[in-house]
N, C-alpha and C positions, 0 to 999 in steps of 0.2 A: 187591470194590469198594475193595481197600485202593491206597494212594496209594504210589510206590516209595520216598518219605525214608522215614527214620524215627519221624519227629518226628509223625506223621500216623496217629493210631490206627484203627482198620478201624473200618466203620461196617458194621452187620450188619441185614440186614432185607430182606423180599421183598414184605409189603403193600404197596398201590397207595396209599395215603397218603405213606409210606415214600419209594418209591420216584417218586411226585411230587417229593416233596423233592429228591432227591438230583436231578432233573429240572433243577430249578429254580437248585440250586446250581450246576451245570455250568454253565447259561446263565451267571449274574449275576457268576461269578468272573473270568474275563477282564476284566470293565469296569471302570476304574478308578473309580468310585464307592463312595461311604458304602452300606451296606448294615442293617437293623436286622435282628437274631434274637430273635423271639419266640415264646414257650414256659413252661411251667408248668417247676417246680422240680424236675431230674433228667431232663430231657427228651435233655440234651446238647447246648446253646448252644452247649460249648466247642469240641464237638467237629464243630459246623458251621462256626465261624469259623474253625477252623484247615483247615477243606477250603477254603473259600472263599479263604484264602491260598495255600494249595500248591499249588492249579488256578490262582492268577491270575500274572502273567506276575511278581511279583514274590516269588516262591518260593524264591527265593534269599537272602532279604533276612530282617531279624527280621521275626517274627513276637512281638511285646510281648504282654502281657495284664495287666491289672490289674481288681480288683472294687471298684467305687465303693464297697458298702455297705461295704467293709471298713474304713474311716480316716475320721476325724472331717474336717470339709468343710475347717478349716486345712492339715492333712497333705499331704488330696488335691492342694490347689494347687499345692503342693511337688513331686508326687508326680508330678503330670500334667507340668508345666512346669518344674522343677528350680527354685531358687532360688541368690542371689547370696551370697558371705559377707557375715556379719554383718546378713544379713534379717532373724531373730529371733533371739531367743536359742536356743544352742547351731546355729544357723546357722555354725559355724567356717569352712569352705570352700566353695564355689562347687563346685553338684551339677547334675547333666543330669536331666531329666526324662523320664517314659516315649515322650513325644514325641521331644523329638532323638534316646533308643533307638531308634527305631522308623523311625527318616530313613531311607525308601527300600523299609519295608515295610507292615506293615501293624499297628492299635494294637487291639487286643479290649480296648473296654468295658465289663465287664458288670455288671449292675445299675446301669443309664444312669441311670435315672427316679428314683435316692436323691439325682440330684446338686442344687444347687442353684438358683437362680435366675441366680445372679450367674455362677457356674461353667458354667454352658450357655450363655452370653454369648460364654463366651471359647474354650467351643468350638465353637460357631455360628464363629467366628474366625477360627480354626484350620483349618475345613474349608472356611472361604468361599478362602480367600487361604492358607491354610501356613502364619499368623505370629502370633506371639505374643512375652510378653517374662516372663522366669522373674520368680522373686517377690522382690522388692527391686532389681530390673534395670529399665533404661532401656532397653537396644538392644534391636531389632526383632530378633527369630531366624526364620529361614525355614525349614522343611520338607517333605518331601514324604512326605505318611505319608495310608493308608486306616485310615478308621474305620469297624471294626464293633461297635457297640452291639448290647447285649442288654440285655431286662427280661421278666418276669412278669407285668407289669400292662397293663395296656393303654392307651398316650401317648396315643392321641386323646382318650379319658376324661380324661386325668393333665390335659392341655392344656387341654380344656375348661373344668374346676376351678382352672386359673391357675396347675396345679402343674409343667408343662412348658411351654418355650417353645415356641408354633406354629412359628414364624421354624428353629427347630433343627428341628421333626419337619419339617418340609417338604424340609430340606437333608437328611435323617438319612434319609427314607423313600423315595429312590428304587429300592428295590426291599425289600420288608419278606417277610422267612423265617418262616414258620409252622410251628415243628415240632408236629407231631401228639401228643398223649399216648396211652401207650402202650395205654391203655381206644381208642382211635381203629386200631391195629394189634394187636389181638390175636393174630391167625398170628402174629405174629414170636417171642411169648412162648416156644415153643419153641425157636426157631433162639439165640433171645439166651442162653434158661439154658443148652444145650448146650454155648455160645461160654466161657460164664461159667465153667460148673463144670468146663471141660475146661481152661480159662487155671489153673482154684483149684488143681487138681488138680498140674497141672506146679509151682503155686507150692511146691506140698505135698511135692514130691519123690515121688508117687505114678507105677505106670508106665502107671495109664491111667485115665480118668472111664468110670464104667460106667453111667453115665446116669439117667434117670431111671424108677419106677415109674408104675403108672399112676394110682394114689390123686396120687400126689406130683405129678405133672403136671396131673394133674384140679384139684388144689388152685390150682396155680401159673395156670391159666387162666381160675378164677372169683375170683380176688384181683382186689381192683377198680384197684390199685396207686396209690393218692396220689402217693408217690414216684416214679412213671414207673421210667426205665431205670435211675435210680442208686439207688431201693428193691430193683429186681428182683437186679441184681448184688448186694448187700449179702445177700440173702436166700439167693441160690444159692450164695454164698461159705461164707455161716456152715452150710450145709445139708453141704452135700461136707465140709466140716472137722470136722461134729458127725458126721457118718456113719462118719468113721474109714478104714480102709484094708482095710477085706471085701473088695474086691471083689462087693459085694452093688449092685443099685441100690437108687438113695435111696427108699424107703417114705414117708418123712412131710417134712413144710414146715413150721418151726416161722415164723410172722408177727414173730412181738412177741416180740422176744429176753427182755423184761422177765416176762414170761407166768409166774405162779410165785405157788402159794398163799401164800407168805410176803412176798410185796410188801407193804409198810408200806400201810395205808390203800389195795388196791383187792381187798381180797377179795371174792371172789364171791357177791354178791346174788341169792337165791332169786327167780323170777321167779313169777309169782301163777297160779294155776291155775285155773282158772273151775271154779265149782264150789265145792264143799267146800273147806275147806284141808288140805293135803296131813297137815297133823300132828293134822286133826280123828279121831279114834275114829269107828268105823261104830257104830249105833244099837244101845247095849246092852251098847256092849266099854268097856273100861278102856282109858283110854291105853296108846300098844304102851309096852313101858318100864315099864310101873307093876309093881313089886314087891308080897311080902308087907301086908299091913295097908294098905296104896294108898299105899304109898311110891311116889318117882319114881325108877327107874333114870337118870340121868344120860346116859349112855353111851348106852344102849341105846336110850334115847328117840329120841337124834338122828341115831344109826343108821338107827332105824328110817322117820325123817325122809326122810333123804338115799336108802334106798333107793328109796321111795314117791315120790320125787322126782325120780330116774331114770327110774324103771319110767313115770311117767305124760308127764315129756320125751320118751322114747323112743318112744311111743306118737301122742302128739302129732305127732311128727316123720318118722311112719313107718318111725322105726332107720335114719334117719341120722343116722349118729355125729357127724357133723361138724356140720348143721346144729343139732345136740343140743347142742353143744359152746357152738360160737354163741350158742343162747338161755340156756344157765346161764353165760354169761360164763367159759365152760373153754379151756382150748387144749385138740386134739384130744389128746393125752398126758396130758393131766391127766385129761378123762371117760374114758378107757381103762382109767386107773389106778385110776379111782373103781368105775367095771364091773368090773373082777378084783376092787377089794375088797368088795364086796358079791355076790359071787360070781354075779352078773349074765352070764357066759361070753359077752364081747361077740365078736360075729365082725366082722371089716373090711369095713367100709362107706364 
């Protein structure tokens, strides 16, 4: 489904949400109207409004992008609209704005809904009529430029609360892009990481991605992914680069780069066991750990602790490693590590 520029990154996917989408985008890009993209965080806004330009007749033209949330609401005005010399201070020369950039193609939005009150005024404005006047300017500047808007949140809500203007989402919503997260296209989850760690892989200077395992992919299907598309690539990248250059496939998924008994302040909390407590003595024994004269081994105690603590997780869980992992707050590496040191001889689960 890749676009022939360059500038137009492949969109990969075969679910029927997915591919609704891409349905949808074909229709709406020829029409020279405003269009919104909405979508949860990672979903790839960017990389709909950039098909939306390269399918429409003005693909030849920029294609601008700026993120509202990025610059404090003075900047943006600047930023959108260019200002005059000597508008404010360090205002030295007379600058263009992403608008006159954008004369003749098309301007991405994104995080439309941080902007302000006053600032949706003036692009209500801009898309009613093309005109506007840079900041500390008088004359009238004309343009011909499409606006595609994206946000996260949901404008009818924002609008309702008085925090977006109706007047804009009515001009801004003739045709609004739903992209799917990716918990909504699960089939694709394979197609994407293969995309991903076969791209990692060329980055790597490796001569080929040998794919993935099936623990590894079993994992990557039941990750509920917050981050949508641009967790999954982050994950597949840093999995193919920890994996090295075997030629083996990838065996494990690490989630949480952070994952690591020595993280300041999140070590792992013993979860409660029903029942006894795990470090209570059966009726009649000495704490495990108690030395000569009912001293306390130290060591041994907590040893004895963490194996009992294992062995009744594991049990619990029916030995799965991973979902074991899960309830003692472990990465699957780290209960693995715990199983060989207690000599538990964990097999792959």
């Amino acid at each position: 489904m890749a676009h022939p520029t360059p500038d137009l990154p492949p969109l990969v996917g075969q679910a029927p949400a997915f591919l609704d989408l891409m349905e949808r985008v074909s229709r709406a890009a020829p029409l020279d109207r405003p269009v919104l993209v909405i979508g949860e965080r990672g979903t790839g806004k960017e990389l709909i409004a950039a098909r939306l330009h390269y399918l429409s007749p003005r693909w030849d033209r920029p294609l601008v992008k700026l993120n509202a949330a990025a610059l404090p609401e003075t900047l943006l005005d600047s930023e959108l609209f260019g200002h005059e010399a000597g508008a404010f201070t360090g205002a030295v020369r007379q600058r263009r704005g992403r608008f006159e950039l954008a004369d003749g193609g098309s301007l991405f939005l994104d995080e439309i809904a941080s902007t302000s009150l006053a600032l949706q005024e003036r692009l209500l404005r801009v898309v009613e009529y093309g005109a506007f006047e840079r900041v500390g300017g008088s004359a009238t500047i004309q343009v011909d430029v499409r606006l595609i808007g994206a946000t996260n949140l949901d404008l009818p809500s924002e609008a309702a609360a008085g925090r977006f203007r109706h007047d804009l989402l009515d001009r801004l919503a003739f045709d609004v892009l739903t992209v799917p997260p990716l918990r909504a296209r699960r089939e694709d989850v394979p197609l994407l990481a293969e995309h991903f760690g076969r791209a990692m892989a060329l980055d790597l200077g490796r001569p080929g991605f040998p794919g993935f395992g099936r623990d590894a992919l079993d994992a990557l299907l039941a990750h509920p992914w917050p981050g949508n598309v641009r967790e999954l690539k982050n994950v597949v990248e840093r999995a193919v680069y920890r994996a090295g250059s075997s030629g083996h496939r990838i065996a494990e998924i690490e989630f949480d780069p952070f994952a690591s008994p020595y993280r300041p302040g999140a070590g792992p909390r013993p979860t409660p066991v029903a029942g006894a407590s795990v470090a209570d003595p059966a009726p009649g024994e000495p704490p495990a750990g108690t030395g000569p004269g009912g001293t306390i081994d130290f060591r041994r105690t907590i040893a004895a602790f963490e194996r009992r603590l294992l062995e009744e997780t594991l049990a619990r869980c029916r030995h799965n490693q991973r979902a074991a992992a899960a309830e003692l707050g472990l990465s699957y590496d780290q209960l693995r590590h715990q199983l060989r040191k207690h000599g538990l001889q964990p097999s792959r689960r």
